[in-house]
Wavefront OBJ file of the C-alpha trace (Angstrom):
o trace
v -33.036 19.715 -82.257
v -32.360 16.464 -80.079
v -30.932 13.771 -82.334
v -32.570 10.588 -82.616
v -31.634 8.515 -79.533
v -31.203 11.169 -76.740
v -33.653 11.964 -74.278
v -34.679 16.399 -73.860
v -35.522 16.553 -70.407
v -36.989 19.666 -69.445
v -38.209 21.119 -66.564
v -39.987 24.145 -65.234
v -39.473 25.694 -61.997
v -39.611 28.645 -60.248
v -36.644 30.311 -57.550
v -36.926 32.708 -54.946
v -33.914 34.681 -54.284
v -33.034 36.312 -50.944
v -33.765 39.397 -51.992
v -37.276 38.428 -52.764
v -37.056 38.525 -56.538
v -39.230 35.358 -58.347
v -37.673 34.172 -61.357
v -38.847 31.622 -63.344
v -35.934 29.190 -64.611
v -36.321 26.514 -67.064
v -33.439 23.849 -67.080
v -33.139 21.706 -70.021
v -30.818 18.156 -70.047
v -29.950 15.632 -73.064
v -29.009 12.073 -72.062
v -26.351 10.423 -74.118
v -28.938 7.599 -74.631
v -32.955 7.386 -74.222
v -33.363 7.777 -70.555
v -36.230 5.807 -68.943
v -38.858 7.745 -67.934
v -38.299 6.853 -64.253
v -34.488 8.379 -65.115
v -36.336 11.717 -66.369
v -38.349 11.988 -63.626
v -34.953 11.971 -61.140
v -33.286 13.980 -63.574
v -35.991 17.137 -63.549
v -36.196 16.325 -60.029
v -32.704 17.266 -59.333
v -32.605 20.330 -61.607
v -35.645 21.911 -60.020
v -33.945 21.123 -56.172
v -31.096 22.792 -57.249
v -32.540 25.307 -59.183
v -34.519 26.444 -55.863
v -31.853 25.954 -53.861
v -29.718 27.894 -55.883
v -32.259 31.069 -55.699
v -32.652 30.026 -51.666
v -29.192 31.139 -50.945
v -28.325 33.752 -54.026
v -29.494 37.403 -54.747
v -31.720 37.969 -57.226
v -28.174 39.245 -59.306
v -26.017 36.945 -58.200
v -28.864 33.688 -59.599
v -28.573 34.987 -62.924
v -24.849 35.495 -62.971
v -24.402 31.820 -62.191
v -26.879 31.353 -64.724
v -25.253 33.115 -67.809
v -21.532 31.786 -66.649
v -23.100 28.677 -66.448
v -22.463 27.873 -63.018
v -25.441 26.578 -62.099
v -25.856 24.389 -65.541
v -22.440 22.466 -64.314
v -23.672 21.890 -60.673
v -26.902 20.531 -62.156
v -24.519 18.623 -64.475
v -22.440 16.978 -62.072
v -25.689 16.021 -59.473
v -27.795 14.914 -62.537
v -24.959 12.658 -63.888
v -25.179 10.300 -61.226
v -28.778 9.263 -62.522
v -28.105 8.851 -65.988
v -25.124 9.867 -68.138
v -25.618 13.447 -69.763
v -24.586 15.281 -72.879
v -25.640 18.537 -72.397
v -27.300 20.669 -69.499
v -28.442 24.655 -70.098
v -30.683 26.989 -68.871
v -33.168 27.502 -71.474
v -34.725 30.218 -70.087
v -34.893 32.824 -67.189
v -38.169 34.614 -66.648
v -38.395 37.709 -63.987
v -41.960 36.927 -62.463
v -42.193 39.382 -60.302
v -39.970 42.039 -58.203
v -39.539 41.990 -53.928
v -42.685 44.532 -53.955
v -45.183 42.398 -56.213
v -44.105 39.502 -53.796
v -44.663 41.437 -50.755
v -48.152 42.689 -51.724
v -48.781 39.238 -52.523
v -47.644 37.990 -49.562
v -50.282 40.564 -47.843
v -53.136 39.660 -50.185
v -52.734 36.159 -49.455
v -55.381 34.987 -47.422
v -55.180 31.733 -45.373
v -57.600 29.010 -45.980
v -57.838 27.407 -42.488
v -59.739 30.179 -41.475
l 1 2 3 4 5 6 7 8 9 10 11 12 13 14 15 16 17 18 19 20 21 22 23 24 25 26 27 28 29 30 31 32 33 34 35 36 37 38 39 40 41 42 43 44 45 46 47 48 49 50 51 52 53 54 55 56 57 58 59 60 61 62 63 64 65 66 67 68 69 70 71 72 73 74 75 76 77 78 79 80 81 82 83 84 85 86 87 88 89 90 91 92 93 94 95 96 97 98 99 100 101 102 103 104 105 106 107 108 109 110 111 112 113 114 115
């Protein structure tokens, strides 16, 4: 539970890892004080670049490694701080969405709309 004062800010966002693997990852910050909204709106802004980037250049194993050791959570940390002053960061949640072959095929099924 958030005490009274600090701002949650969470975010949703979803990384592709080299290896084609699409995880869903959901960052979560507190704010020593109540962040404006504007402030919030940085704040997710940076975890979900850095969450994507993170997958961009990682394999599928080595995104959730930095995950669980908390890697990425401190990298968020120290980019996020810069915008407002933070208590906390984690990773609330990782979610497998789908494995390289679901990806391919839906790379395949995906049709383009220009034509």
């Amino acid at each position: 539970p958030t005490r009274r004062g600090p701002s949650k800010v969470a975010a949703f966002t979803t990384a592709l890892t080299t290896d084609d693997y699409r995880v869903q990852v959901q960052p979560v910050a507190y704010t020593t004080k109540s962040a404006d909204h504007s402030q919030e709106h940085a704040i997710r802004r940076t975890m979900i670049d850095l969450v994507e980037e993170a997958g961009a250049e990682r394999t599928f194993e080595d995104l959730l490694d930095s995950i669980v050791e908390g890697r990425l959570s401190s990298a968020i940390y120290s980019e996020a701080k810069t915008v407002y002053p933070l208590r906390r960061v984690e990773v609330a949640k990782a979610t497998l969405e789908a494995r390289p072959e679901e990806v391919a095929a839906e790379q395949e099924t995906a049709v383009d709309v220009d034509e």
